[in-house]
C-alpha positions in Angstrom: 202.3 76.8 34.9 199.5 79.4 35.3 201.2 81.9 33.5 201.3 79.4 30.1 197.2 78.6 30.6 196.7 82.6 28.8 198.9 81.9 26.0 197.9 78.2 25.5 194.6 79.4 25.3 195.5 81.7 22.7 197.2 79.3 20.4 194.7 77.0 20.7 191.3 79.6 19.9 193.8 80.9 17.1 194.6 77.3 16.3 191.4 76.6 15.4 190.6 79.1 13.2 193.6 78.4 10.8 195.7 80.8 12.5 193.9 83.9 10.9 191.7 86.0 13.4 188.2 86.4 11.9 186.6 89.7 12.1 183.7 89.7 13.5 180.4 89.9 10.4 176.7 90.3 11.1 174.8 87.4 12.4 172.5 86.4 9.9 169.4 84.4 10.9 166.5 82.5 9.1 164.5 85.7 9.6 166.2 87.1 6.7 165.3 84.8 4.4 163.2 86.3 1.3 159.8 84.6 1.6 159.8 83.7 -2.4 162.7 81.6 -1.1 160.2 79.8 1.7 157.9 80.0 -1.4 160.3 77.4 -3.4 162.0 75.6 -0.7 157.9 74.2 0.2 157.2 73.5 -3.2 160.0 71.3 -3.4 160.2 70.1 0.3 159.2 66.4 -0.4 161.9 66.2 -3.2 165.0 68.4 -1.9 167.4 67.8 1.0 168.3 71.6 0.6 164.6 72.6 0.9 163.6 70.3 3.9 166.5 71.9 5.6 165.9 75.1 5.1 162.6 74.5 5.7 163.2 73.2 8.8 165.6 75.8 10.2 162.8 79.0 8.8 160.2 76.9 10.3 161.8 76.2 13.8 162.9 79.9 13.8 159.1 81.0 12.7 157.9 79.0 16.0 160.2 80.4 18.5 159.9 84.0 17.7 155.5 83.5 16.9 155.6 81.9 20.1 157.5 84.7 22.2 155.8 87.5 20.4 152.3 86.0 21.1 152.6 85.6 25.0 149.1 86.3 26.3 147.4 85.3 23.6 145.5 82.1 23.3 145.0 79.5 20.3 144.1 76.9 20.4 144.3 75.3 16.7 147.4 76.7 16.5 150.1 74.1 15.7 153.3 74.6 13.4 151.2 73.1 10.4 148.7 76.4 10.8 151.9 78.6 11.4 153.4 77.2 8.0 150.4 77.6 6.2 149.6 81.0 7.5 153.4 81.9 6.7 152.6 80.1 2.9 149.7 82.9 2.5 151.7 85.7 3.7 154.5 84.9 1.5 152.2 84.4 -1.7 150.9 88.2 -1.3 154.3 89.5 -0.5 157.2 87.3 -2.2 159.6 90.3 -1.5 159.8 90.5 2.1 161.3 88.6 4.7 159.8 85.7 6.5 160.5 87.8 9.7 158.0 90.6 8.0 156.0 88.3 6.9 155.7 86.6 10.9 155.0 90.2 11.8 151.8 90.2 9.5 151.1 86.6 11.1 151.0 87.9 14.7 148.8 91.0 14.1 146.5 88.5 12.0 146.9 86.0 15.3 145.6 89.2 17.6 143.3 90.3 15.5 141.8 86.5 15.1 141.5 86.9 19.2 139.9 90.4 19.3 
């Protein structure tokens, strides 16, 4: 029996991807996301399932990586609201970049707010 557990395994990964092995593609995460794209989904937030997700997903991915880059620093009127609005700003000077570029404007403004 323990030499079928390999092969069941096997049938059962390939199984579940329709029998085709995927190749592996780049992992693409809300980082990439243009900012005139954060730009429209929060205009239409309040109106658009689409929006509020995607919304939701830049904003949850906004807090974790402001909130490991920022170790050390303290603020306290920072909440996700401020982090939203300070992304909103950054993405209305600079609708071409990347929310990720534009977090990385947010946490030099968020050290230079503490220096």
């Amino acid at each position: 029996m323990r030499g079928y557990l390999p092969v069941f395994a096997a049938v059962i990964g390939l199984a579940g991807c329709g029998g085709k092995v995927q190749s592996p593609g780049p992992i693409i995460g809300a980082g990439t996301l243009k900012c005139l794209e954060w730009t429209q989904a929060r205009s239409t937030y309040d109106s658009s399932r689409d929006s509020a997700l995607l919304v939701g997903m830049a904003t949850s991915w906004l807090t974790g990586d402001v909130s490991g880059r920022s170790q050390g620093m303290e603020h306290e009127d920072l909440t996700i609201a401020t982090l939203q609005k300070r992304l909103d700003a950054q993405c209305q000077r600079s609708p071409s970049v990347t929310i990720a570029e534009g977090a990385d404007s947010l946490i030099h403004e968020l050290d230079m707010d503490r220096q």
